[in-house]
VEXDREN-2710 file (C-alpha; in Angstrom, 1 decimal):
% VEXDREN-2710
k/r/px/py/pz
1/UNK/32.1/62.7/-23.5
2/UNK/31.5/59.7/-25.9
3/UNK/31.3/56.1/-24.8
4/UNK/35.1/55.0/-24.4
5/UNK/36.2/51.2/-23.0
6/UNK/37.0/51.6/-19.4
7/UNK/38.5/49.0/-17.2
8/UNK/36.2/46.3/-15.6
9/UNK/34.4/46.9/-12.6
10/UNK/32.7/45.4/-9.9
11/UNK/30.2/46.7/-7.7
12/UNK/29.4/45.3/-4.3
13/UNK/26.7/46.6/-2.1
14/UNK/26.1/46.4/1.6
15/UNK/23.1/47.1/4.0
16/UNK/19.6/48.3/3.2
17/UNK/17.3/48.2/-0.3
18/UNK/17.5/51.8/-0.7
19/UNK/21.5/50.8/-0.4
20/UNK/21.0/48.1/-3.0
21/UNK/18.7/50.2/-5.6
22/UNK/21.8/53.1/-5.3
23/UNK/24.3/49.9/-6.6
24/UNK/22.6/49.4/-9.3
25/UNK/21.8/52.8/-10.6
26/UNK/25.7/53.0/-10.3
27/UNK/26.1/50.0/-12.3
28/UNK/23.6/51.3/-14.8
29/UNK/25.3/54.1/-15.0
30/UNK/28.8/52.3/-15.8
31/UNK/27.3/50.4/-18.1
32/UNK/25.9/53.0/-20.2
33/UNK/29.0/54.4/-20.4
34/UNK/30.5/51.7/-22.1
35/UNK/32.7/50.4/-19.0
36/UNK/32.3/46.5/-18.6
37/UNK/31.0/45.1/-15.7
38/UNK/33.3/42.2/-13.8
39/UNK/31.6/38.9/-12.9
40/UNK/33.3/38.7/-9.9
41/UNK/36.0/40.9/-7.7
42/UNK/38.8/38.9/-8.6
43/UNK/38.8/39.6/-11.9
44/UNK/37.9/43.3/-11.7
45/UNK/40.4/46.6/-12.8
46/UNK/38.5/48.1/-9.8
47/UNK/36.3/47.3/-7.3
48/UNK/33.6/49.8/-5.6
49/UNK/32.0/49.0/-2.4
50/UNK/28.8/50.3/-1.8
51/UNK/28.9/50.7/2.0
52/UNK/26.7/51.2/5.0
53/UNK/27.1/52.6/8.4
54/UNK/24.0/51.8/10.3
55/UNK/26.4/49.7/13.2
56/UNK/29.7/49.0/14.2
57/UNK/29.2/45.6/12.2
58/UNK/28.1/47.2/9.3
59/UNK/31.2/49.2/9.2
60/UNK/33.5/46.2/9.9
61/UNK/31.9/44.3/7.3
62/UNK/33.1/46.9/4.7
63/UNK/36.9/46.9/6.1
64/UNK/37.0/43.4/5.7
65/UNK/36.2/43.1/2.6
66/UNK/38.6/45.8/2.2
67/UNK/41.2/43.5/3.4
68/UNK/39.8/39.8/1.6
69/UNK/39.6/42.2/-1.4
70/UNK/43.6/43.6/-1.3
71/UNK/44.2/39.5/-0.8
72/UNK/42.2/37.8/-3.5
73/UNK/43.0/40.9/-5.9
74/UNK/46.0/42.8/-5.1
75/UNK/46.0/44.9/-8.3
76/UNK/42.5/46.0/-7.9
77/UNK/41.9/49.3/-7.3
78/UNK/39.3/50.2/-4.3
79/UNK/36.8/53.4/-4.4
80/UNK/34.1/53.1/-1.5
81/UNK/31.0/55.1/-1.2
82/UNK/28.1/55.0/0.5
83/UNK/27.0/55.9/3.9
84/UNK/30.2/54.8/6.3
85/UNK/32.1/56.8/3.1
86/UNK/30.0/59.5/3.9
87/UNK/30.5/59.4/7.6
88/UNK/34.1/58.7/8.1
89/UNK/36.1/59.1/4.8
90/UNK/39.7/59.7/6.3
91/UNK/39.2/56.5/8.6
92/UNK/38.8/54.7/5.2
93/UNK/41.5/56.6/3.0
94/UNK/44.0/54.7/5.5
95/UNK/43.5/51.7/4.6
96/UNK/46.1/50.0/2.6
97/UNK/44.5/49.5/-1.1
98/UNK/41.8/52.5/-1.0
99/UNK/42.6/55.0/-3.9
100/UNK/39.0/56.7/-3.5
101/UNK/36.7/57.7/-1.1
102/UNK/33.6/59.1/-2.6
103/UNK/30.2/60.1/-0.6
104/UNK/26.8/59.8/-0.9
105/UNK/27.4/63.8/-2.2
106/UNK/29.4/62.6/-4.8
107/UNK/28.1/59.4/-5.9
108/UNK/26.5/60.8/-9.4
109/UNK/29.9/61.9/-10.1
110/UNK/31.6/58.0/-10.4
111/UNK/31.3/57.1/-13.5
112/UNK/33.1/60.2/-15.0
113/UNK/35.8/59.2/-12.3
114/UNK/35.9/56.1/-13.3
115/UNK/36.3/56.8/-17.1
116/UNK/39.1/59.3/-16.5
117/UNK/40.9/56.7/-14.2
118/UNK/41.6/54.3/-17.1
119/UNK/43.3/58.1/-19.2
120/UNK/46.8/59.1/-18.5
121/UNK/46.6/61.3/-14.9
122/UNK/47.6/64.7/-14.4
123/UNK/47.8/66.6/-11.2
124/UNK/44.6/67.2/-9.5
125/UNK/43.2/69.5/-6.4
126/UNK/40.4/68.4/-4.3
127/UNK/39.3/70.6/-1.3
128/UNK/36.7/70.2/1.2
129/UNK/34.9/67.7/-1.0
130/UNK/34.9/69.9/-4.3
131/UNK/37.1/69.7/-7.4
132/UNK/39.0/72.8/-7.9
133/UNK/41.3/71.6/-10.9
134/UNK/42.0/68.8/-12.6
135/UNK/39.8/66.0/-14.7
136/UNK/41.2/63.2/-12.7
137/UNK/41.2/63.1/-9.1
138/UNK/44.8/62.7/-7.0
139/UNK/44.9/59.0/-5.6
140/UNK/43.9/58.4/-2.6
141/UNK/41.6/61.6/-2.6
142/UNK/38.3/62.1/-0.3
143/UNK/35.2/63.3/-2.2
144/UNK/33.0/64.2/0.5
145/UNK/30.8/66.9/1.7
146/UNK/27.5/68.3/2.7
147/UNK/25.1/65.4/1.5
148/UNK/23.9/67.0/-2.0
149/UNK/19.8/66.9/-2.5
150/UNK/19.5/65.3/-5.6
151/UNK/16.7/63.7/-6.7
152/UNK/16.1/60.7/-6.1
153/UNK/15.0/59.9/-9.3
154/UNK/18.4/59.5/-10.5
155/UNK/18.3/55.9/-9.1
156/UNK/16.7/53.6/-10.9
157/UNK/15.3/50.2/-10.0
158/UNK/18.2/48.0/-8.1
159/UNK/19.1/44.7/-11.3
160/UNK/17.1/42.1/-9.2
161/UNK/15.9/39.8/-11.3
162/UNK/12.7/39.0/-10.6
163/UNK/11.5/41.3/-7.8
164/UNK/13.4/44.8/-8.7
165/UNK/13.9/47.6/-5.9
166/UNK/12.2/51.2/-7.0
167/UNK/13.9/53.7/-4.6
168/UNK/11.1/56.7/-4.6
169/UNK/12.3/58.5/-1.6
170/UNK/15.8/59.2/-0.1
171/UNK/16.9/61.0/3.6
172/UNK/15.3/61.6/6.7
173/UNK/14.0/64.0/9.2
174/UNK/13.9/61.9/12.2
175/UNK/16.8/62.6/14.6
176/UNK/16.6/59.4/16.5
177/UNK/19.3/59.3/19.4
178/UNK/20.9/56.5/17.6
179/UNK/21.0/56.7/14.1
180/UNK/23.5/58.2/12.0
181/UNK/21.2/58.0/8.8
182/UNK/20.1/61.0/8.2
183/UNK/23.6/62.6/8.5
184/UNK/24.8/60.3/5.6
185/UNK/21.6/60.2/3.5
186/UNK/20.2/64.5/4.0
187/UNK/17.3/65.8/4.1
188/UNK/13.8/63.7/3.1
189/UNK/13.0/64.2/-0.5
190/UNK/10.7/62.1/-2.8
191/UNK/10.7/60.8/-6.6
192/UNK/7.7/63.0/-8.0
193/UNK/4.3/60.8/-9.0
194/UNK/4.9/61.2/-12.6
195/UNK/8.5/59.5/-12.7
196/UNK/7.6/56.3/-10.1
197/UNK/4.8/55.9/-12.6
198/UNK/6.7/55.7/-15.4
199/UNK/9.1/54.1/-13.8
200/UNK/6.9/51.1/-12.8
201/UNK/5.5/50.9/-16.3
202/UNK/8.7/50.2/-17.8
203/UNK/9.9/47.8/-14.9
204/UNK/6.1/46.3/-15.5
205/UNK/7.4/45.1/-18.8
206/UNK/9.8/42.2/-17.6
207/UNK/8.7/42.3/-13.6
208/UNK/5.7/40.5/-11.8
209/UNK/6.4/42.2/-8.6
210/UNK/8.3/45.7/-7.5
211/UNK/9.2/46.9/-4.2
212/UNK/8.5/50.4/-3.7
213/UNK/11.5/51.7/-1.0
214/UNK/13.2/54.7/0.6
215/UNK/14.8/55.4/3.9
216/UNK/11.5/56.9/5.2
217/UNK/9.4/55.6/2.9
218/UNK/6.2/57.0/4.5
219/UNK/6.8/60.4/4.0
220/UNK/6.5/60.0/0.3
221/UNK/4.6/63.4/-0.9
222/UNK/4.9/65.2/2.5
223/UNK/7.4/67.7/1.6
224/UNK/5.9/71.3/1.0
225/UNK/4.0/71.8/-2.2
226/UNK/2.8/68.3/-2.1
227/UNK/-0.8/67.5/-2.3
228/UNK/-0.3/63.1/-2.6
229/UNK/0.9/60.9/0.0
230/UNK/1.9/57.7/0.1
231/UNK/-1.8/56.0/-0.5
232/UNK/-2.4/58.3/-3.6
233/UNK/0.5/57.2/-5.3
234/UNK/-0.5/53.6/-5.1
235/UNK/-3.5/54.6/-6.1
236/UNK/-2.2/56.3/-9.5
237/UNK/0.3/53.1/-9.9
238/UNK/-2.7/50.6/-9.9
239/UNK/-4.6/52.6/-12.0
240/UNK/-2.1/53.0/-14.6
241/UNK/0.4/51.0/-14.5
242/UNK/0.0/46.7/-15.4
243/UNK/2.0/45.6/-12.6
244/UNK/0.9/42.5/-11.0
245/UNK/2.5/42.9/-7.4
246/UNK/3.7/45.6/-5.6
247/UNK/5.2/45.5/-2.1
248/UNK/6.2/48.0/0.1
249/UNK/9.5/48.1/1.9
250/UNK/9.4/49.8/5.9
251/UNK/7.3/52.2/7.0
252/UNK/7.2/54.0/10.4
253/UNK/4.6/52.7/12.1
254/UNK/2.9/56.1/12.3
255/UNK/2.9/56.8/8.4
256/UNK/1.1/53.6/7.9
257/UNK/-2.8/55.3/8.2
258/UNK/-5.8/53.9/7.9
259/UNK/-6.3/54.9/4.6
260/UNK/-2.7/53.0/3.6
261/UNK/-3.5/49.9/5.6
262/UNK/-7.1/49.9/4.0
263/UNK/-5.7/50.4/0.5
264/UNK/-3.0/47.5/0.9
265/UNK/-5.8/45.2/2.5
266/UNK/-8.5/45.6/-0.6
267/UNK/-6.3/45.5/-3.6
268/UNK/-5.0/42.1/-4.4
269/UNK/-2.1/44.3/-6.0
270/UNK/-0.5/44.7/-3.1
271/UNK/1.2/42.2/-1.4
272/UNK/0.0/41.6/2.5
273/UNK/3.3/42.7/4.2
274/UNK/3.5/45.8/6.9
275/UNK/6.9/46.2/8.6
276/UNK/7.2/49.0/10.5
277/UNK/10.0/49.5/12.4
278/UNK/9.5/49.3/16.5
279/UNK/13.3/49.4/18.4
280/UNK/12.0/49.5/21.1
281/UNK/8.7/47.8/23.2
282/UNK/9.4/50.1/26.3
283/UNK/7.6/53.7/26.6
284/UNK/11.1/54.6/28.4
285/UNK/13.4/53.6/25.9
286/UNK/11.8/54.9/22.8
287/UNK/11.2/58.3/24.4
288/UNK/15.0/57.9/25.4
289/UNK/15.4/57.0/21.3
290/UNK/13.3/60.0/20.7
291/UNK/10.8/58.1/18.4
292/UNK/8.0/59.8/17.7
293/UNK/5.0/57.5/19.2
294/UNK/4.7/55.4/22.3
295/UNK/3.9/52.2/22.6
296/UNK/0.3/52.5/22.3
297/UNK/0.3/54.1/19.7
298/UNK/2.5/51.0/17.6
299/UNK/0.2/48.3/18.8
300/UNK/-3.3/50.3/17.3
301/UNK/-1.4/49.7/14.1
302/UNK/-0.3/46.6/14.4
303/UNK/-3.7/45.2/15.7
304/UNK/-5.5/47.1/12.4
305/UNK/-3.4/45.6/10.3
306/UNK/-4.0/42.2/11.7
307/UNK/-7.5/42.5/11.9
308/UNK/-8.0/44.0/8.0
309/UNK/-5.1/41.2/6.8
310/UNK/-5.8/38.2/9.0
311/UNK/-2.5/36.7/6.8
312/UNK/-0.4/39.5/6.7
313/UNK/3.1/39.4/7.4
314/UNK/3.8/41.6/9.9
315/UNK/7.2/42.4/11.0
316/UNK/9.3/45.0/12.6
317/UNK/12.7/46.1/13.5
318/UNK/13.8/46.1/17.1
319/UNK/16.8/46.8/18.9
320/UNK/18.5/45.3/21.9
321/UNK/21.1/46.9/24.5
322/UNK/20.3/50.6/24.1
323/UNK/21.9/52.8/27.1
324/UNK/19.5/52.7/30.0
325/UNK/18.0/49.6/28.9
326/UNK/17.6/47.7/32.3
327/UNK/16.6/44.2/32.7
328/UNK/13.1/45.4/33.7
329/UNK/13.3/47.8/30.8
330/UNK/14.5/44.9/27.9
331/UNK/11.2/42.5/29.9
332/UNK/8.8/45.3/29.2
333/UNK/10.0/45.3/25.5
334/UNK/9.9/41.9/25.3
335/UNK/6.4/40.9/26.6
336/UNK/5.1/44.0/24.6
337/UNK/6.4/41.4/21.4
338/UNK/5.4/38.2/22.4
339/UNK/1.8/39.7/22.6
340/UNK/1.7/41.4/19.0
341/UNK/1.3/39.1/16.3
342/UNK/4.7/39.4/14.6
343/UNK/5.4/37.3/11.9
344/UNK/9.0/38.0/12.0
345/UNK/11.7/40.3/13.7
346/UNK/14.9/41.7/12.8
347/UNK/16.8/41.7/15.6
348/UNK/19.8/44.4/15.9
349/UNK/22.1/44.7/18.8
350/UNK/22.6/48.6/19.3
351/UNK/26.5/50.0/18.1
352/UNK/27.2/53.2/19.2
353/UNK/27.8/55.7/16.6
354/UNK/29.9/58.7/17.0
355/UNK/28.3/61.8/16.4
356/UNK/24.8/60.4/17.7
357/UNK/23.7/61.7/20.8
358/UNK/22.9/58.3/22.1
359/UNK/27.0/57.4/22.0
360/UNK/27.2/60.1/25.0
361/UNK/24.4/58.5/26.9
362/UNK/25.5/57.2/30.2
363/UNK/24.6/53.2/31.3
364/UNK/25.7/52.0/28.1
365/UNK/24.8/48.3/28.3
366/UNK/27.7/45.4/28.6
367/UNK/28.1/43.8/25.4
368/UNK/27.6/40.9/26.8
369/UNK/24.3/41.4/28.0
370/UNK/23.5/42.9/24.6
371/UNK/24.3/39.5/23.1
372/UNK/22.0/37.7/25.3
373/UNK/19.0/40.1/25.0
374/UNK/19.4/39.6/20.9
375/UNK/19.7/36.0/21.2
376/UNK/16.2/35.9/23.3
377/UNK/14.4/37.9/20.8
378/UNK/15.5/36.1/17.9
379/UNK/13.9/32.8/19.5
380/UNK/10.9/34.6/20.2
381/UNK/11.0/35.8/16.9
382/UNK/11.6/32.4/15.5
383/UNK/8.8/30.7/17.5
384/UNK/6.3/33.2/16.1
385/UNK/7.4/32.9/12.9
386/UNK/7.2/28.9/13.2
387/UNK/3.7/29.4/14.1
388/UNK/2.3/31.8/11.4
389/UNK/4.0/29.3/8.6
390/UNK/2.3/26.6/10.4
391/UNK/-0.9/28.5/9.5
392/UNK/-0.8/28.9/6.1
393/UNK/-1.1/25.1/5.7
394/UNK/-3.3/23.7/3.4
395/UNK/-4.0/27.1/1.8
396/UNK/-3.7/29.0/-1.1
397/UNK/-1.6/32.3/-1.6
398/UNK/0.2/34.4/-4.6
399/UNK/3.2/34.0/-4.9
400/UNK/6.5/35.1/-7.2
401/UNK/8.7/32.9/-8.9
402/UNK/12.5/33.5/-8.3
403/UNK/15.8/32.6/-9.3
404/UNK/16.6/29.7/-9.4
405/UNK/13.9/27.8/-10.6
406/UNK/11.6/26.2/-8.2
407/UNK/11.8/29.1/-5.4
408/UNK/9.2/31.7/-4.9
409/UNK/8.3/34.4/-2.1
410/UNK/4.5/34.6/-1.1
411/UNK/2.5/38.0/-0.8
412/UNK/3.0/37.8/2.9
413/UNK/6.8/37.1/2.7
414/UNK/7.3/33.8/2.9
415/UNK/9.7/32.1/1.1
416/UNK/8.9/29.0/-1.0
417/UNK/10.3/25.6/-2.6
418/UNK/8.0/24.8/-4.8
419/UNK/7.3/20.6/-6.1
420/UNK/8.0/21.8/-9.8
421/UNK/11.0/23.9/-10.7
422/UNK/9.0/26.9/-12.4
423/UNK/10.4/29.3/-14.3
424/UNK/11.6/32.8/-12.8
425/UNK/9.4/35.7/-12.5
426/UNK/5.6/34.6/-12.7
427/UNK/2.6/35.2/-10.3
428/UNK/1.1/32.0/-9.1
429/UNK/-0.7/30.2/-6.9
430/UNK/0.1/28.2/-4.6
431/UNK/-0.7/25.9/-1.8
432/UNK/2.5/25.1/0.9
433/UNK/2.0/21.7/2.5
434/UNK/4.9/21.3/4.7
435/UNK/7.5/23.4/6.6
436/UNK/10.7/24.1/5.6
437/UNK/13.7/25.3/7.9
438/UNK/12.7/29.0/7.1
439/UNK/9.4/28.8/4.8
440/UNK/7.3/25.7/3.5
441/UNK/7.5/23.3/0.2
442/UNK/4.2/24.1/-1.6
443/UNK/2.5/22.6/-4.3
444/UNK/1.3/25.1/-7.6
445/UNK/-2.3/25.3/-7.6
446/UNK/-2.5/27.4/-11.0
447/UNK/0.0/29.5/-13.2
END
């Protein structure tokens, strides 16, 4: 099919990186096919929400912008995807304005859909998530099924504009009590070491800084037949590849080995930034999360990286209110935090999600106390993070110019308003002299 004019669409995208880097590989591929892109939802033939399904919120989010969506646009027509479209697609096909509901399984197959959507209709059949007849599909149909393993390859760097999103791995193998994710994303599968490369040679040509991503990032390379892992193909990316900065996105705490941590540490080419996802700082509760390590095992990592990147940002994701989680329990986490040095937390309040084995758990914790416990880790996050900014004073860092001018983020995440407004997307550096209400004001040193 040649490029045809299609109706405008917007794309808006919810949740994660590896979420974000999937919405604009869809609007890449719109574009390419000649359909324009909408500046806004109001003024959009169609708008596609991007969705995710990690919490309750998450999927709450995405019905009410379902809703502020039918109001501010009422002939707009709505196809969701993504992970809560994956999970639930009937729950969504309900709601009033919703004329698709594709999956992640499907989500290669949207811009054909789109382009046939602006032809005259005929009658179409869809059936258990597969097209049986018809080039357009009926309205209000569900395209969903088994998540398809496609490559992940077929996403291209997410449209930020000065620090771009490179998905290289998608799914997961993990079957944490609590997490829906890998029955939305499938089966762990990696971009293969040729394509990233080339893929961050081309981005290298208008970007200072990538971030490499996935939904289990660290197990880059381990599938079977793979000889690389994650270290090597840093390695191959520095060496051939002119890209000034690159930063990983999270890693399990367990993938990120000594030879990672010591590669990140010695090349200036990497920005100074672990996060590794915790949940939990209670031996009881992450065995009860069936994580894979104990919490002994987190804090030799942790301290490593601390002691090879005395600067690093270090942060972590950590959960609040999981069933069973006592008062003594939540302490135990808690104190196991304050004594790591965390540069920053996100904090999630646990949402049971059907289909997870921790939504059958009994002692489910009282929302209210949930509340509270997230409330006290964010201040303790807050106070660490008040004190590792404090730090940096009077010091000089690399640093990334955004939009607008006279922002930057440092290597070790911090975010910047700079004295000058600089333009977007250079490496400099810098020296912060003050605090901020969530970074510093710096001064440039050289650019």
């Amino acid at each position: 099919m040649g490029l045809m004019a299609g109706p405008s669409i917007f794309v808006q995208n919810f949740g994660c990186r590896a979420t974000q880097a999937d919405g604009a590989a869809l609007e890449a591929q719109l574009a390419g096919r000649g359909m324009p892109l909408a500046e806004a939802r109001e003024a959009a033939d169609i708008v596609i929400l991007n969705t995710c399904t990690v919490t309750s919120t998450a999927d709450e989010d995405a019905r009410s912008t379902i809703r502020r969506v039918r109001r501010e646009n009422p002939a707009a027509r709505i196809l969701v995807t993504g992970c809560y479209a994956q999970r639930a697609p009937e729950e969504l096909a309900k709601m009033e304005g919703v004329e698709w509901v594709v999956g992640n399984s499907h989500k290669t197959q949207i811009a054909d859909l789109m382009l046939e959507s602006a032809a005259v209709p005929y009658h179409g059949e869809v059936s258990g998530g597969r097209i049986l007849t018809g080039d357009i599909f009926e309205t209000r149909d569900i395209l969903t099924a088994p998540v398809a393993e496609t490559d992940p390859a077929s996403n291209p760097a997410s449209g930020d504009r000065t620090r771009p999103t490179l998905k290289i791995q998608d799914g997961c193998h993990n079957r944490c009590s609590f997490c829906i994710i890998p029955f939305v994303r499938g089966r762990s599968r990696f971009v293969s070491a040729d394509d990233v490369v080339s893929q961050v040679r081309a981005l290298a040509a208008n970007y200072r800084e990538v971030v490499l991503s996935g939904i289990n990032l660290g197990r880059w390379g381990r599938e079977a037949g793979s000889g690389m892992r994650l270290a090597d193909l840093l390695r191959r990316v520095l060496d051939e590849t002119p890209i000034g900065m690159i930063r990983l996105s999270s890693v399990e705490p367990m993938d990120f080995t000594d030879d990672l941590l010591n590669l990140v540490a010695e090349s200036p080419r990497i920005a100074k930034h672990v996060h590794a996802p915790l949940q939990s700082g209670s031996d009881t509760i992450l065995r009860r999360m069936h994580r894979k390590y104990r919490p002994r095992h987190y804090a030799d990592r942790v301290l490593s990286a601390r002691r090879l990147m005395p600067d690093a940002a270090i942060g972590a994701d950590v959960m609040v209110g999981f069933p069973g989680e006592t008062d003594e329990l939540f302490e135990e986490s808690r104190q196991f935090m304050e004594a790591l040095p965390f540069t920053y937390l996100h904090v999630f309040t646990y949402s049971e999600r059907p289909g997870t084995p921790a939504a059958e758990m009994p002692n489910q914790v009282p929302i209210r106390v949930r509340r509270d416990r997230n409330r006290i880790l964010r201040e303790l996050a807050a106070k660490k993070n008040r004190a590792f900014r404090e730090s940096l004073l009077g010091r000089d860092f690399v640093a990334v110019t955004l939009d607008p001018p006279g922002r930057a983020l440092t290597g070790n995440f911090v975010p910047v308003t700079l004295d000058m407004p600089y333009s977007p997307n250079r490496l400099i550096r810098l020296r912060p002299r003050a605090l901020t209400e969530q970074g510093v004001q710096a001064s440039v040193v050289s650019a």
